[in-house]
One Martini backbone bead per residue (centre of mass of N, CA, C, O) as a GRO file, in nm:
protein
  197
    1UNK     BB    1   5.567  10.662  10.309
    2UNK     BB    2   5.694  10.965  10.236
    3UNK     BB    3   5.872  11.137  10.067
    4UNK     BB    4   6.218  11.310  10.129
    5UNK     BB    5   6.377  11.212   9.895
    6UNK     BB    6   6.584  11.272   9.608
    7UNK     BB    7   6.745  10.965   9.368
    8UNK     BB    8   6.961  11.079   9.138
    9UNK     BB    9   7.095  10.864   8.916
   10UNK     BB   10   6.960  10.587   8.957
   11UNK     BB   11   6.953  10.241   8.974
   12UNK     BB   12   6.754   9.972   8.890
   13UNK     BB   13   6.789   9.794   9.187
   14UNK     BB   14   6.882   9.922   9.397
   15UNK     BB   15   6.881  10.097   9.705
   16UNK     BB   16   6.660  10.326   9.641
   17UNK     BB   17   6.410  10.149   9.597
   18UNK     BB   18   6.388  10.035   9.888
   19UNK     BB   19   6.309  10.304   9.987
   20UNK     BB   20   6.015  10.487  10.121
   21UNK     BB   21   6.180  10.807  10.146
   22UNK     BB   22   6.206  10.784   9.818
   23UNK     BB   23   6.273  10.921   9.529
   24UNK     BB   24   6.355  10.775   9.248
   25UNK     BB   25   6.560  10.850   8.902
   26UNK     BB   26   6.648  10.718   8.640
   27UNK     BB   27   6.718  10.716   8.334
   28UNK     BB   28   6.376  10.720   8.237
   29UNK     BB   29   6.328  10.969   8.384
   30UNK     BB   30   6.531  11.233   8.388
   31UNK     BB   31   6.684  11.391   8.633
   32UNK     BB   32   6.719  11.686   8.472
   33UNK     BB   33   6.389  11.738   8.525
   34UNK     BB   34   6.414  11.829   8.813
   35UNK     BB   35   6.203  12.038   9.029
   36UNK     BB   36   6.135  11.960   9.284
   37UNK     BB   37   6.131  12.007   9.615
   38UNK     BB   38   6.335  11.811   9.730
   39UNK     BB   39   6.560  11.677   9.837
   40UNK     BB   40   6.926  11.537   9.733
   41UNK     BB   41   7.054  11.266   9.584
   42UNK     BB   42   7.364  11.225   9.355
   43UNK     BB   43   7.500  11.038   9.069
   44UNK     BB   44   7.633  11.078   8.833
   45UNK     BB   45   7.792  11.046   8.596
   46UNK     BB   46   8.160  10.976   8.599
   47UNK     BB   47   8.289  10.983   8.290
   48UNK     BB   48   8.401  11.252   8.211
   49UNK     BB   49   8.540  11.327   8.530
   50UNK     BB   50   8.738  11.110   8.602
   51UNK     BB   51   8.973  10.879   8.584
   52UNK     BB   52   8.820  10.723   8.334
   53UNK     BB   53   8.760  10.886   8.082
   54UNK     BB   54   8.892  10.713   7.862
   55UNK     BB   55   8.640  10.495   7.914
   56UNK     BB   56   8.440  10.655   7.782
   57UNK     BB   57   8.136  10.689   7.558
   58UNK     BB   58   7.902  10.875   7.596
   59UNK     BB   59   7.626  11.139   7.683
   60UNK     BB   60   7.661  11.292   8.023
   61UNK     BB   61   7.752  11.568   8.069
   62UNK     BB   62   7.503  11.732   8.156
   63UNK     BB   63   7.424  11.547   8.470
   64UNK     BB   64   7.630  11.693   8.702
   65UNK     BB   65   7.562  11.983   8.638
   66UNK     BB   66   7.265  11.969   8.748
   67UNK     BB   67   7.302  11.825   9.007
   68UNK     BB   68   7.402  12.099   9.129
   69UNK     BB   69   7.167  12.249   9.068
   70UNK     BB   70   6.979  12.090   9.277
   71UNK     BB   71   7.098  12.126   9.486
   72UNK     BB   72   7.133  12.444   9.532
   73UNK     BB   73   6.784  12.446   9.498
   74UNK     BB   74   6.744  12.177   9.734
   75UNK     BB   75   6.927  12.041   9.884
   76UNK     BB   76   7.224  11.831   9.938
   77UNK     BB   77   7.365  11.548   9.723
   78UNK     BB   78   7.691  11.491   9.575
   79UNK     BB   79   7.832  11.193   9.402
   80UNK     BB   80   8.188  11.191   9.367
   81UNK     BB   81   8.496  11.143   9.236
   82UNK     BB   82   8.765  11.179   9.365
   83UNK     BB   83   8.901  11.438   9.148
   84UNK     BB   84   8.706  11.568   9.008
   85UNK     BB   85   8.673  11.802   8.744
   86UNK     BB   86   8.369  11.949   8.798
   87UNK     BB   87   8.511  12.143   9.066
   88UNK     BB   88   8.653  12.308   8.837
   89UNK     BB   89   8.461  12.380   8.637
   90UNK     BB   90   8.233  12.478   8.907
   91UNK     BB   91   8.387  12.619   9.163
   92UNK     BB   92   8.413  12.384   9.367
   93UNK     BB   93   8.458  12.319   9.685
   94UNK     BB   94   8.737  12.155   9.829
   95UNK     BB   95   8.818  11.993  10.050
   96UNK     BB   96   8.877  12.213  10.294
   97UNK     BB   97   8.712  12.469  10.177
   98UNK     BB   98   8.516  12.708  10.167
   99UNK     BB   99   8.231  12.820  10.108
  100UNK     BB  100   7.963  12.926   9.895
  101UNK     BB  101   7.713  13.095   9.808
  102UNK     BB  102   7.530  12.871   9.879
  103UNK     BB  103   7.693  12.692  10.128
  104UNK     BB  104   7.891  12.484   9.988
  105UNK     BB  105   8.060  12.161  10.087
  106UNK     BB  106   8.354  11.947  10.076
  107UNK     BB  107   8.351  11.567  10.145
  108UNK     BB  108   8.590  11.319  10.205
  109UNK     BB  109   8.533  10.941  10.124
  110UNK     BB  110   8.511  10.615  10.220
  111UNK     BB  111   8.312  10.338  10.082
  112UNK     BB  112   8.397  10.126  10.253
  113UNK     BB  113   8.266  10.211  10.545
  114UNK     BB  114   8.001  10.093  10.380
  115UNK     BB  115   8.100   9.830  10.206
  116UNK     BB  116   8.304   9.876  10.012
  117UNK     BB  117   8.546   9.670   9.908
  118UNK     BB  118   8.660   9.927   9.827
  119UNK     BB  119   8.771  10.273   9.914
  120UNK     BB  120   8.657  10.487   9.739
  121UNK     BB  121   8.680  10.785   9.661
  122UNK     BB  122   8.507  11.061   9.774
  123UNK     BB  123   8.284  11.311   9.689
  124UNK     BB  124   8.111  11.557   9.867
  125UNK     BB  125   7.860  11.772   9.806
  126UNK     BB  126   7.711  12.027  10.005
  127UNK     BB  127   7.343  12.163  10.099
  128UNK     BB  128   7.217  12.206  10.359
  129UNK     BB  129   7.389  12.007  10.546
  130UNK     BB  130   7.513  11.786  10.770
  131UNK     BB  131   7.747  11.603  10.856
  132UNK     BB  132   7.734  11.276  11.003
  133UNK     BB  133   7.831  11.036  11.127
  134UNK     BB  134   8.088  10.813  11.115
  135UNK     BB  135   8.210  10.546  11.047
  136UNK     BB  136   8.440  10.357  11.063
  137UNK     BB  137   8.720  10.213  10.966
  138UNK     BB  138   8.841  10.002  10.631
  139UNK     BB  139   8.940   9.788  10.501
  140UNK     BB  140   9.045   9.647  10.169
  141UNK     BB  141   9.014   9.395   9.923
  142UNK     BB  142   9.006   9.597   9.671
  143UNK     BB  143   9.017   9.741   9.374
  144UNK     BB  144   8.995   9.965   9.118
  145UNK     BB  145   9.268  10.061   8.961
  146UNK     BB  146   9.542   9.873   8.819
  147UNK     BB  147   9.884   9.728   8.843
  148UNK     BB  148  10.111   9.468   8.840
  149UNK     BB  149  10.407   9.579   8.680
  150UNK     BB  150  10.381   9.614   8.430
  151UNK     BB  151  10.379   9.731   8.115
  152UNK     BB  152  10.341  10.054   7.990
  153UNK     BB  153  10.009  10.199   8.069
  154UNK     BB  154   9.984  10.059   8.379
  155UNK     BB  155  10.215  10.131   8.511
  156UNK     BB  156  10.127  10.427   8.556
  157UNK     BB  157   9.976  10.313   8.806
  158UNK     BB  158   9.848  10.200   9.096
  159UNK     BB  159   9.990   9.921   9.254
  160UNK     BB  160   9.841   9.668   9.355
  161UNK     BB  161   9.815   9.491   9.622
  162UNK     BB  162   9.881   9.232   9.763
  163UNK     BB  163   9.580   9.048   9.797
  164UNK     BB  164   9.433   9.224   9.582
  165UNK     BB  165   9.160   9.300   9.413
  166UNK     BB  166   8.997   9.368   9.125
  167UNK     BB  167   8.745   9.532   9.040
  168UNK     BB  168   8.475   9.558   8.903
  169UNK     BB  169   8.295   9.765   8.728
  170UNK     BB  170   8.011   9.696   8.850
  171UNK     BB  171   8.200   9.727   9.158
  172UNK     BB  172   8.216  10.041   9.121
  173UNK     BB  173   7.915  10.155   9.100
  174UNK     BB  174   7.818  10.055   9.368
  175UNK     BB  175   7.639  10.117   9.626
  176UNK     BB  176   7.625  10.098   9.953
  177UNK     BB  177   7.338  10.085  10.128
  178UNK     BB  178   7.483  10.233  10.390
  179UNK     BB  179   7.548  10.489  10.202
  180UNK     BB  180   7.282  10.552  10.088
  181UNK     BB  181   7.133  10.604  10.413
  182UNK     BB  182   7.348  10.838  10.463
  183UNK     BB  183   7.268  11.023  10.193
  184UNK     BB  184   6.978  11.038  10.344
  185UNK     BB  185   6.975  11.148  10.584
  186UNK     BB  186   7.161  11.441  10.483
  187UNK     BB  187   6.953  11.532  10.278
  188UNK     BB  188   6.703  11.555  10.497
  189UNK     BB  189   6.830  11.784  10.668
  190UNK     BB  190   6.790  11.998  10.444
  191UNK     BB  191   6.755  12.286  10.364
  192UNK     BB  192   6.543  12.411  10.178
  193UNK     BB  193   6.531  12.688   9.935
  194UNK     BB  194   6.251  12.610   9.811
  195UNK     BB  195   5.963  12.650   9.707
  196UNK     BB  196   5.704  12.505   9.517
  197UNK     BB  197   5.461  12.665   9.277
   0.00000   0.00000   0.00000
């Protein structure tokens, strides 16, 4: 099968590599140099933007901007999470507003519902492409951080519920493949917004 979506930032074992319509972009690949022609599904590294920025040390601050400029340019969907800065600095529409001069609009899910442990809100920009139906709402077993009540730093985060587990590092970072499947599919359905020279 030809591959019709290129899936860029993502992790070399993951789930996108075992997809047969996909064209897959690790690190080493880097997927900066993307120019089309398919749609995109991009995961950028979300450490300079996220809620855990204070935990960064990369140098991948670039990359982020980039896969929004390569959905802009070729239709598809970037996956970052809610709340994330990126939306601010680069004056994308926040899930629930109106779409901007791309036809660009987001929109906010919970990586759950496709089997990630943790809730993991996701923020989703998307261009040229409708959100297809949702799985079912599912509960979490895990947490992605905060603490149960100590003193200091963690005080001030969102307290774990009892019975709820702690994400690791890995597990967090990690795409559920049915998540992964359906933001191919997602990305696939978009209008190509340019032909390639």
């Amino acid at each position: 099968m030809t591959a019709k979506v290129a899936a860029l930032y993502v992790e070399r074992g993951g789930p996108y590599f075992d997809m047969p319509d996909v064209d897959p972009w690790d690190k080493k690949r880097d997927a900066r140099l993307y120019a089309g022609p398919m749609p995109v599904v991009a995961h950028p590294p979300c450490g300079p933007w996220g809620r855990l920025r204070h935990l960064y040390r990369g140098t991948e601050h670039d990359c982020a901007p980039a896969a929004i400029a390569a959905v802009q340019e070729w239709g598809g969907v970037v996956e970052h999470p809610a709340q994330s800065l990126l939306w601010g600095v680069l004056g994308l529409p926040k899930p629930g507003e109106f779409r901007d001069v791309f036809g660009g609009y987001s929109v906010e899910v919970c990586q759950c519902d496709w089997g990630h442990p943790a809730r993991k809100r996701t923020w989703l920009y998307i261009v040229g492409a409708h959100v297809p139906s949702m799985p079912p709402s599912r509960e979490p077993t895990h947490w992605i951080s905060g603490g149960r009540g100590r003193q200091g730093k963690k005080a001030k985060t969102t307290p774990v519920p009892p019975g709820i587990k702690v994400c690791s590092a890995q597990q967090r970072r990690r795409t559920p493949p049915a998540f992964a499947r359906w933001l191919v599919d997602l990305a696939a359905s978009a209008i190509v917004r340019k032909e390639s020279p």
